[in-house]
C-alpha positions as CSV (number, residue, x, y, z in Angstrom):
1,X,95.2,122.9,109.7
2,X,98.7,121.9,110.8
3,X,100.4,118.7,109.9
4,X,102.8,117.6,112.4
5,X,105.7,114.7,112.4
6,X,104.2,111.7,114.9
7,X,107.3,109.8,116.1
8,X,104.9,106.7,118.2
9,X,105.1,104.5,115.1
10,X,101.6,102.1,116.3
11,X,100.4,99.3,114.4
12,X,96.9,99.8,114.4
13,X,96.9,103.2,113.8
14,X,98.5,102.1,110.5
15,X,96.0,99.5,109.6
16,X,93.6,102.2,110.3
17,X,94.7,104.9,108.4
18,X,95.2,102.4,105.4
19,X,91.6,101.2,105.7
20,X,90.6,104.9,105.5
21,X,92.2,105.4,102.8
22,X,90.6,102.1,101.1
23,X,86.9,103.4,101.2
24,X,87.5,107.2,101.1
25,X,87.4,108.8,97.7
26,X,87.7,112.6,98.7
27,X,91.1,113.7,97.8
28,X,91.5,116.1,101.1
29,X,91.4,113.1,102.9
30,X,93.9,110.6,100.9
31,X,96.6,113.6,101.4
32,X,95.8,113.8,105.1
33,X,96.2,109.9,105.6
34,X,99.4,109.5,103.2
35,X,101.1,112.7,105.1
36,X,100.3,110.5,108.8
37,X,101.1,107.1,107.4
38,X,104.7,108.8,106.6
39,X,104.8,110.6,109.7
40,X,103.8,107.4,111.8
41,X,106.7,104.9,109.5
42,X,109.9,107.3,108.9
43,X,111.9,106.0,111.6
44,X,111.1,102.3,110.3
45,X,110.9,102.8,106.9
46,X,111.9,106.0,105.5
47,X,112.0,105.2,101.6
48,X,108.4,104.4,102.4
49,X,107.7,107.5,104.0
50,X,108.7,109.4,101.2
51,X,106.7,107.7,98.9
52,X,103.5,108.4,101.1
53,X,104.1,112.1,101.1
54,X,105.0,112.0,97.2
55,X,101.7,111.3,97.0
56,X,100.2,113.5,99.0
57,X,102.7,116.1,97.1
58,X,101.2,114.8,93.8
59,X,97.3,115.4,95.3
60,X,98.3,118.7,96.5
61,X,99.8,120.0,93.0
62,X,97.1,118.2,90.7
63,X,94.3,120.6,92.5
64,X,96.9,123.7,92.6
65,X,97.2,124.0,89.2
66,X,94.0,123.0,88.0
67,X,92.7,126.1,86.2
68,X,88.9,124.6,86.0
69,X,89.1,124.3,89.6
70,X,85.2,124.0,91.2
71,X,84.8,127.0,93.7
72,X,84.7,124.2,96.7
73,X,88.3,123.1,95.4
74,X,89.4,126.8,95.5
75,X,87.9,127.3,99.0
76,X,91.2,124.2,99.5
77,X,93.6,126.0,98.1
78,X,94.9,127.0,101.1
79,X,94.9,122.9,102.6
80,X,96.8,121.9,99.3
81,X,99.4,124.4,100.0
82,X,99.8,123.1,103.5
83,X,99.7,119.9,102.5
84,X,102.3,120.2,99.5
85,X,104.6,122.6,102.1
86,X,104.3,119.9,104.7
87,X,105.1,116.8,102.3
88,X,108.0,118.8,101.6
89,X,109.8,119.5,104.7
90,X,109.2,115.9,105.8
91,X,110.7,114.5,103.0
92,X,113.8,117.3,103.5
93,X,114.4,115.9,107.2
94,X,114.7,112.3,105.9
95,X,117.3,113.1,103.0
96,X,118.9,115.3,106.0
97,X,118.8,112.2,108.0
98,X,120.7,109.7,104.8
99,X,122.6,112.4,104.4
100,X,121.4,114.0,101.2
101,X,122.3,117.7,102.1
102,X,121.6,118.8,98.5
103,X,117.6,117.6,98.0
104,X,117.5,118.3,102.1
105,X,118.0,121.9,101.0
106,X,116.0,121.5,97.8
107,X,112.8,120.4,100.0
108,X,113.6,122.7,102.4
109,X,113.6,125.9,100.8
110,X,111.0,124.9,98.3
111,X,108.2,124.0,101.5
112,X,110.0,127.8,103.6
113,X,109.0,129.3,100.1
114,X,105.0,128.0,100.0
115,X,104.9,128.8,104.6
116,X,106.0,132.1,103.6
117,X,103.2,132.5,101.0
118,X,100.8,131.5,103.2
119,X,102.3,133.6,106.0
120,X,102.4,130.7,108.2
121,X,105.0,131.6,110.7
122,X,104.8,128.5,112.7
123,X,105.9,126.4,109.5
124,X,108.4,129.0,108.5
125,X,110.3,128.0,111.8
126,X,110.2,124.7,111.2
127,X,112.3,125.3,108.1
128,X,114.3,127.4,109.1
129,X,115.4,125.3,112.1
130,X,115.8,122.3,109.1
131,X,118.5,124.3,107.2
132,X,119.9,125.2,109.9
133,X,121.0,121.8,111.1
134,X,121.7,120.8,107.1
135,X,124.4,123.5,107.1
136,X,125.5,122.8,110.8
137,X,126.0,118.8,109.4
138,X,128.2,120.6,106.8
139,X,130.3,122.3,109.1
140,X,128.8,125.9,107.5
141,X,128.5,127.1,111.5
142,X,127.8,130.9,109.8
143,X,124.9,129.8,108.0
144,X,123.5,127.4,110.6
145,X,123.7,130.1,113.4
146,X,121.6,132.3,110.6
147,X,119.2,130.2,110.5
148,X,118.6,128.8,113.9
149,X,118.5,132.7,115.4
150,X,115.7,133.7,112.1
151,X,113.5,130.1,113.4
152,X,113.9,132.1,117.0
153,X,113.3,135.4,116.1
154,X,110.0,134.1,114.8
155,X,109.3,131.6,117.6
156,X,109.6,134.4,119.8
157,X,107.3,137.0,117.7
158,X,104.5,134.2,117.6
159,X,105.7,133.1,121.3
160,X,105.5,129.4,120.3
161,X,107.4,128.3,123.1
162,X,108.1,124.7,121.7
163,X,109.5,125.9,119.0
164,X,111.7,128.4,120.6
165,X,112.7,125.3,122.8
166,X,114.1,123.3,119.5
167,X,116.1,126.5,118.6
168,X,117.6,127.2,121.8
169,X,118.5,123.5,122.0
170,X,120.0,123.5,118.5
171,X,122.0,126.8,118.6
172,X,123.2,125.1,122.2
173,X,124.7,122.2,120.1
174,X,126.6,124.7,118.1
175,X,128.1,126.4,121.0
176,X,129.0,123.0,122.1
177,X,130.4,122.1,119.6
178,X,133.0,125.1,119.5
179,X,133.6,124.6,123.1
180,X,131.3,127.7,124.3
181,X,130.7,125.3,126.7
182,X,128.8,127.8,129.6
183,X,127.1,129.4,126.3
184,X,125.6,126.0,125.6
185,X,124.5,125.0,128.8
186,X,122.7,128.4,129.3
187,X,120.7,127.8,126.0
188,X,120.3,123.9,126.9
189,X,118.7,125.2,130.5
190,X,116.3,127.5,128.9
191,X,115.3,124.6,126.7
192,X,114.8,122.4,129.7
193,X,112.5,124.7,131.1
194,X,110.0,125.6,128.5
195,X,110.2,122.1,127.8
196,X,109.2,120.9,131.0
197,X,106.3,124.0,130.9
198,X,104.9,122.8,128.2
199,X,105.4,119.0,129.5
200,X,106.8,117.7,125.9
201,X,108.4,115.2,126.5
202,X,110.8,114.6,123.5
203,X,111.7,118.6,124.1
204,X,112.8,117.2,127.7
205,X,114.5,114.1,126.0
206,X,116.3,116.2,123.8
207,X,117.4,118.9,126.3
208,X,118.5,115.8,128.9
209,X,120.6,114.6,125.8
210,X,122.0,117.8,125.2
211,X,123.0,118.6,128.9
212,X,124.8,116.0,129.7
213,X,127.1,115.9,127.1
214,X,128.5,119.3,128.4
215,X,129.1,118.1,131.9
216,X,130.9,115.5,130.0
217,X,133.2,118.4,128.8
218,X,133.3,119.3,132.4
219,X,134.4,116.0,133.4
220,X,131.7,115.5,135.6
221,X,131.0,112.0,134.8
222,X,128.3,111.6,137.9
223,X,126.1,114.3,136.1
224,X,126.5,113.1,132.6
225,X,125.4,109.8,133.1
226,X,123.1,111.1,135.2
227,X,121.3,113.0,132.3
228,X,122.4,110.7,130.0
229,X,120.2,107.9,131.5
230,X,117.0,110.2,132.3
231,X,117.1,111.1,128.3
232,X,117.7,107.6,127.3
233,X,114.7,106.6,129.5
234,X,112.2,109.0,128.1
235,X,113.7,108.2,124.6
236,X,112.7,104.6,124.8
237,X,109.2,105.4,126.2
238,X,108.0,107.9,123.5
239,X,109.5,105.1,120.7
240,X,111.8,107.8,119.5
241,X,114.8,105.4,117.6
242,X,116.8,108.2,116.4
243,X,117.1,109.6,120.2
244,X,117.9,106.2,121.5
245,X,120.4,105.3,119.1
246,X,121.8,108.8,120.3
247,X,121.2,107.8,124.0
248,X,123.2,104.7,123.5
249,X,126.1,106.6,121.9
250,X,126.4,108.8,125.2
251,X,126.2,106.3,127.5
252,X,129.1,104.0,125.8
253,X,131.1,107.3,125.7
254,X,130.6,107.2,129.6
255,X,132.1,103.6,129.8
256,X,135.0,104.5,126.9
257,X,136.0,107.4,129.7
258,X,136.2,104.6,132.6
259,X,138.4,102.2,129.8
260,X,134.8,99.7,130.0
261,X,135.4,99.1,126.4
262,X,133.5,95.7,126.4
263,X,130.9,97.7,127.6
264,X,130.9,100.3,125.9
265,X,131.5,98.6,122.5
266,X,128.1,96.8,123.5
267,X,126.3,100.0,123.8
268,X,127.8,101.5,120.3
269,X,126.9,98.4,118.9
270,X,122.8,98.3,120.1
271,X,123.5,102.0,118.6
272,X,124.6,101.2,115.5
273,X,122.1,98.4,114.8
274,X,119.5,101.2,114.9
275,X,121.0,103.7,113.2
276,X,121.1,101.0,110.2
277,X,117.5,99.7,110.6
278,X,116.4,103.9,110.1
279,X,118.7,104.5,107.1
280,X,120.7,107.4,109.9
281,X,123.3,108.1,107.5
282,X,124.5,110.7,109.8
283,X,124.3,108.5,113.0
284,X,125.5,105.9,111.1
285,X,129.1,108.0,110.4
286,X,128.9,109.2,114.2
287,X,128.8,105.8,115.6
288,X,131.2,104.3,113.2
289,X,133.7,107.0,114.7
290,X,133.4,106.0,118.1
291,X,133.8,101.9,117.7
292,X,136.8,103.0,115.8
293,X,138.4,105.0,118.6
294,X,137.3,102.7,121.1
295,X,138.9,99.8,119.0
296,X,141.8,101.8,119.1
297,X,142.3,102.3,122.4
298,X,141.5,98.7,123.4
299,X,144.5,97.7,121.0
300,X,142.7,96.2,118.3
301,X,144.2,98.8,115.2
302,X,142.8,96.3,112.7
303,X,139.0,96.5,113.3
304,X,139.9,100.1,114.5
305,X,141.0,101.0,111.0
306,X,138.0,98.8,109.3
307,X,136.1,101.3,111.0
308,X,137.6,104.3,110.8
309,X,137.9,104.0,106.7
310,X,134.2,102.6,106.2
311,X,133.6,106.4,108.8
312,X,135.7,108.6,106.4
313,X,134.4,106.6,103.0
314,X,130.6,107.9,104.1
315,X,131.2,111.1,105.4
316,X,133.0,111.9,102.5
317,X,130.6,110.6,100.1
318,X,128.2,112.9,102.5
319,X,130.0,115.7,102.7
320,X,130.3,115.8,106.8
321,X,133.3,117.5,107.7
322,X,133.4,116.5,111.7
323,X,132.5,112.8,110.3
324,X,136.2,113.1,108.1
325,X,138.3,114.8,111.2
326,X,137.3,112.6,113.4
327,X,138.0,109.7,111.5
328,X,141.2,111.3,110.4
329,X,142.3,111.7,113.9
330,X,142.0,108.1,114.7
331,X,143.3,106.2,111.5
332,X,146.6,108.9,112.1
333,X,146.7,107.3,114.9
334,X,146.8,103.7,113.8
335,X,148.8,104.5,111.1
336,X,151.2,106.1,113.7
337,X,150.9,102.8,115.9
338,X,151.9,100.9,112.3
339,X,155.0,103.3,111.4
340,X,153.4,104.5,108.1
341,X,154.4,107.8,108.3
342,X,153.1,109.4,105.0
343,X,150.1,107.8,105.6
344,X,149.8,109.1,109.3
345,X,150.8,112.6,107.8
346,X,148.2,113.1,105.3
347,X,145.5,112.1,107.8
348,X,146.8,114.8,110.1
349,X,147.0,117.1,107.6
350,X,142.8,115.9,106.7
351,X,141.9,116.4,110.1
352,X,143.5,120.1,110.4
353,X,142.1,121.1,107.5
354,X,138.4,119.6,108.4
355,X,138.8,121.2,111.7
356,X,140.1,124.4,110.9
357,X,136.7,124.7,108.3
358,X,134.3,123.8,111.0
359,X,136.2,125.4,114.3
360,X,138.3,128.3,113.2
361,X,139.1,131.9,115.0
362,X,137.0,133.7,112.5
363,X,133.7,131.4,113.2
364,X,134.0,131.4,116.8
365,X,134.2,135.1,116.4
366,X,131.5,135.2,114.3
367,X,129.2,133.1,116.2
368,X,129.8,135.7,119.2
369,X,128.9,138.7,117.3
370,X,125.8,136.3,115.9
371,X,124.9,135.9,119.6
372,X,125.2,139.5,120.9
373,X,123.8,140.6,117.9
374,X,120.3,138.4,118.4
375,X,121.2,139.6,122.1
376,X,121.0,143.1,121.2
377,X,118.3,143.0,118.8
378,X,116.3,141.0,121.5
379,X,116.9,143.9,124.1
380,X,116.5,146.3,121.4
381,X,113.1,145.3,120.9
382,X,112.4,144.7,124.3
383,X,113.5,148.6,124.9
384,X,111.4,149.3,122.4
385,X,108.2,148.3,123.8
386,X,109.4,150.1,127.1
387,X,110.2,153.3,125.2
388,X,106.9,153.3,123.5
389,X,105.1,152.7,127.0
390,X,107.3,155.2,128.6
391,X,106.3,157.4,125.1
392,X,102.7,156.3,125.7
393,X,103.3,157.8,129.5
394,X,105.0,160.8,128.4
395,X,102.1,161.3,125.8
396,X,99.4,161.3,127.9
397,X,101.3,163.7,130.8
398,X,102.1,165.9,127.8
399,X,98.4,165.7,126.3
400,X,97.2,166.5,130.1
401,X,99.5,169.3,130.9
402,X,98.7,170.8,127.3
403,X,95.1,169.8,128.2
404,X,95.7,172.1,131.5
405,X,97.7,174.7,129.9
406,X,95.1,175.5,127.4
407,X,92.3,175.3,130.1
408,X,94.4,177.6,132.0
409,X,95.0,180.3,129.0
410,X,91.3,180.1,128.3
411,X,91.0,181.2,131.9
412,X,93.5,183.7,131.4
413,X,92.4,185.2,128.2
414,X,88.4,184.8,129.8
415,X,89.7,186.8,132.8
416,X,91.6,189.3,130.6
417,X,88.4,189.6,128.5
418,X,86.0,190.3,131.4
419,X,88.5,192.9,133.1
420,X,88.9,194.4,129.9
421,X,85.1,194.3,130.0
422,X,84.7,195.5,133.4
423,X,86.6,198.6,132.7
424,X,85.4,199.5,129.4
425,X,82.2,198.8,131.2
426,X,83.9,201.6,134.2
427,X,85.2,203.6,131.5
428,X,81.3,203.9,129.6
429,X,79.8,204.7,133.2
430,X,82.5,206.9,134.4
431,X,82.2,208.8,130.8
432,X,78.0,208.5,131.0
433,X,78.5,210.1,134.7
434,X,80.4,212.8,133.4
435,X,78.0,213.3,130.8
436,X,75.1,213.0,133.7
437,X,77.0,215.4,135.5
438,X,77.6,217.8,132.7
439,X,74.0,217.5,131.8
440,X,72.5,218.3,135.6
441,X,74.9,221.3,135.7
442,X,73.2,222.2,132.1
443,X,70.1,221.5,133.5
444,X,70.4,223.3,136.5
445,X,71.4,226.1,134.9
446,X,68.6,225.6,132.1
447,X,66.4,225.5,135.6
448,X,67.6,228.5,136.8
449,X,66.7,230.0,133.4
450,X,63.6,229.0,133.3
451,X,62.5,229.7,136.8
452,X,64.2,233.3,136.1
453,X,61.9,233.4,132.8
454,X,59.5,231.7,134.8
455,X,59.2,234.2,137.3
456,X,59.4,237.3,134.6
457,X,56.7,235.5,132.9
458,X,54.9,235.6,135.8
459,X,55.4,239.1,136.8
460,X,55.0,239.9,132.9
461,X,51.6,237.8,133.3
462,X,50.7,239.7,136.2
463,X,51.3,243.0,134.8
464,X,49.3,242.4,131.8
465,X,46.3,241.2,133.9
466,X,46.4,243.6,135.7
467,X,46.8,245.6,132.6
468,X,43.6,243.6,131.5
469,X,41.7,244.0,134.7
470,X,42.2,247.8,134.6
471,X,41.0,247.9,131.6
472,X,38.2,245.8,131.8
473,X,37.1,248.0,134.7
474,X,37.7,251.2,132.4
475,X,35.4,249.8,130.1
476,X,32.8,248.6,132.4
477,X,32.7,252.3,133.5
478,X,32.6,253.2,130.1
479,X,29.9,251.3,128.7
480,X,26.1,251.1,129.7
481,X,24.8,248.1,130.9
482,X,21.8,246.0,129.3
483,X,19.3,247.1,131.5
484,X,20.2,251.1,130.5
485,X,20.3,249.9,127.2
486,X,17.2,248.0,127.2
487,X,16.0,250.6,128.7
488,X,16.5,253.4,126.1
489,X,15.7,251.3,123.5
490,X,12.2,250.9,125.5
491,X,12.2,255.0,125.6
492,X,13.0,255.3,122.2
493,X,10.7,253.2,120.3
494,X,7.9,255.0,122.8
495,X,9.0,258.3,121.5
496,X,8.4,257.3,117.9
């Protein structure tokens, strides 16, 4: 859940957020309804804005360190911490606003310190775009420039493109501010445009604002009314009385340039009368400057001075360094115009010192590197992610060609194998012919043998039967035969 500052102050969506928080009794709700009462009054009442988000605060912290917490108040943890980091960057752009830098920081840090905890980058912008502008009301343009490049760093990361609007438009103002004038109108442009993407209209108000006042360092006075009149406009629609007041300053700034000074005193005036109903401590010291100089130059040194010390009384008691040299500048002046000297001296001497503190060599030097520095780190990372798709490229190629080399080598060593095969495979039949061969020569010649045995084996044979039959036939003519046998026995046996 995100709480978020709604400047369309409505009467009725007062009433009903006070009736809701009549009849409810669940404590998620009360903080939700005291943080949008304070959102929805700050610009009309902002001591009672604070007190609404107090209370939330007090909610929030009740719950956060209740160690006998239920496990459904456990499972809000994580609302109370939102809540309680919430309440406390609201109340840090109010005492911003009257000029409190110290509990602007204090709130500040303490609500970047529970965004961080909850790793909620979106909030952790917001912050850091807060301190920023505390230390840039300070004149600390090294710490502001910090800050305002960390809350874009991590608008960009998230690509939140609002919030990477705010920052562009407030490191702009610095820029401005030390006369980088084409600096500041490239950062106000990019504003414009994501602005006017994302159709917010107070982003659009804002970067209107913005633009104009550096074709006012142009001297193009066409254009800055121009864009001075389009951001009053949208100011007035969107009930935004801090950006009016502001609207009104740049316009009677417009008229001071073309010596109007009737009407542009009328303008600082409706400004001034704002500033003072909101508690704009800031605005209050920026406005007071400018009827002072344009008293000044309309002759009047008495109500110039009135003004200029009741400027350099606040922003000294507020600690605004461009508040004082401003001031400075014009009351040396008047004191010039009244030939007091020492008192015209000291106030030049106020307004170098102020100036050197906010707009030195060293700072603008330092905001430079601070700007190619983001630049480089932004194209560093931007490299990055080419290098690791070109890597990713290179990767793959590499995997495919090692891929292909190993297929190839496998093909090679398959190849190698099977001619290796093939002639150990020639060499086993070239040996087993020569073996074949060697045996049908010993065969041959064992057949020769044998048909030569052979063949005295049968001439052996055929000598012994004939041996046999010779003297088979010797015997038959030897021996009687049965009948003559028979026959003498027959004699015989008679003769007995």
């Amino acid at each position: 859940m995100t709480f978020s500052i709604k400047l369309n102050a409505q009467n009725n969506a007062i009433d009903s957020l006070k009736l809701k928080l009549k009849n409810t009794k669940e404590d998620t709700t009360r903080v939700q309804v005291y943080l949008e009462l304070g959102t929805l009054i700050y610009q009309a009442d902002a001591q009672k804005a604070i007190d609404f988000w107090t209370q939330a605060s007090r909610i929030c912290q009740l719950h956060l360190v209740n160690s006998k917490a239920t496990n459904a108040e456990l499972k809000n943890r994580s609302f109370y911490l939102i809540g309680l980091a919430t309440a406390m960057s609201n109340k840090g752009q109010i005492y911003d606003m009257q000029g409190d830098n110290i509990n602007a920081l204090l709130f500040d840090f303490k609500s970047l310190k529970l965004w961080e905890g909850l790793k909620d980058t979106l909030g952790m912008t917001t912050c850091l775009n807060n301190i920023g502008l505390v230390y840039n009301n300070q004149g600390d343009i090294l710490k502001a420039l910090e800050y305002h490049h960390k809350s874009l760093k991590l608008s960009e990361a998230i690509n939140d493109k609002l919030a990477i609007a705010n920052s562009l438009n407030n490191i702009g103002g610095i820029y401005l501010n030390q006369g980088e004038t084409h600096k500041a109108l490239e950062s106000f442009n990019m504003s414009l445009k994501i602005n006017q993407e994302m159709k917010d209209d107070l982003g659009i108000a804002n970067a209107f604002n913005s633009i104009g006042g550096v074709y006012q360092k142009f001297g193009d006075i066409t254009k800055t009314l121009e864009y001075y009149q389009k951001s009053l406009s949208m100011y007035e629609q969107i009930g935004d009385k801090i950006g009016t007041a502001y609207g009104l300053n740049n316009i009677a700034s417009i008229y001071d340039s073309k010596k109007d000074y009737v009407k542009s005193l009328e303008y600082y005036k409706k400004s001034l009368k704002i500033q003072e109903e909101i508690n704009d401590q800031y605005g209050i010291g920026y406005t007071l400057r400018n009827i002072a100089q344009t008293m000044l130059d309309n002759g009047n040194t008495v109500e110039a001075s009135a003004y200029a010390l009741r400027c350099i009384k606040l922003a000294r008691e507020l600690g605004y360094p461009s508040h004082i040299e401003y001031a400075a500048l014009v009351l040396k002046n008047i004191y010039k115009k009244q030939n007091k000297f020492k008192e015209a001296l000291e106030m030049y001497e106020l307004e170098i010192q102020m100036r050197d503190s906010i707009n030195n060599t060293e700072t603008k030097k330092a905001s430079i590197k601070k700007q190619f520095q983001y630049e480089y780190e932004k194209k560093a990372a931007a490299d990055s992610v080419k290098n690791a798709e070109e890597q990713k490229v290179k990767n793959a190629l590499l995997t495919a060609q090692q891929a292909q080399l190993k297929q190839e080598k496998t093909q090679r060593l398959a190849l190698y194998g099977g001619l290796v095969l093939v002639i150990a495979f020639s060499g086993f039949v070239f040996n087993r012919f020569k073996v074949t061969q060697k045996q049908k020569v010993v065969i041959e010649q064992q057949k020769t043998l044998v048909d030569e045995a052979f063949a005295q084996f049968e001439e052996k044979n055929k000598e012994v039967l004939d041996s046999i039959h010779y003297a088979k036939r010797i015997q038959t003519a030897l021996m009687p035969n049965e009948k003559y046998i028979e026959k003498s026995l027959t004699r015989l046996n008679k003769k007995a």
